[in-house]
Phi, psi and omega in degrees: 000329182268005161278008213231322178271319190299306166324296172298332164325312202241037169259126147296068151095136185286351191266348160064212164289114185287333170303300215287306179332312170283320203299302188324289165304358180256323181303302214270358178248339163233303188304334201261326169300285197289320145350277192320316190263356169302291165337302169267002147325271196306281167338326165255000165283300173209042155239324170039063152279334202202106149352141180328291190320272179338301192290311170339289199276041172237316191284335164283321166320301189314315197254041182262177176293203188263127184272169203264006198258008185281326164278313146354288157317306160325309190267347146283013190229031166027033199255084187047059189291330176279343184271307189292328188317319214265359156291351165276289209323283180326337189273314192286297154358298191285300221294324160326316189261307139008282196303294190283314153285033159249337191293287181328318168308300230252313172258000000 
């Protein structure tokens, strides 16, 4: 957490590249959720590997933020570590909200 605050200290405005941003929030807020529920389609429909539960907690995974450990990486693989802080942080924001009406949905 304190790569993650350092990071952002020496940042301009949190959405950064806006591109990079949109894509971030389009991969972990819609494709990896449909992925996910595609994924528990198939699965109770015709394969029946996993139980109600199992697809639940695959599908709560799907809609969590950008993990804090992505500014880590960044900043050891030295590929913009200030675009990702700030691109957790927003994630984790929206997600405040995110979360509980895809639950709310989804159960």
């Amino acid at each position: 957490m304190m790569i993650i605050g350092m990071s952002i200290i020496s940042f301009r405005g949190l959405a950064g590249n806006i591109r990079f941003t949109a894509m971030a929030f389009f991969g972990k807020f819609v494709i990896w959720p449909l992925v996910a529920i595609a994924f528990w389609w198939l699965d109770a429909t015709f394969l029946d590997i996993y139980d109600s539960a199992a697809h639940k907690a695959i599908f709560l995974i799907s809609i969590t933020p950008i993990p804090a450990n992505a500014v880590v990486i960044a900043t050891l693989m030295d590929v913009s570590p200030s675009q990702a802080a700030g691109t957790v942080l927003l994630t984790t924001i929206f997600a405040l909200a995110f979360i509980p009406i895809m639950i709310s949905l989804a159960f």
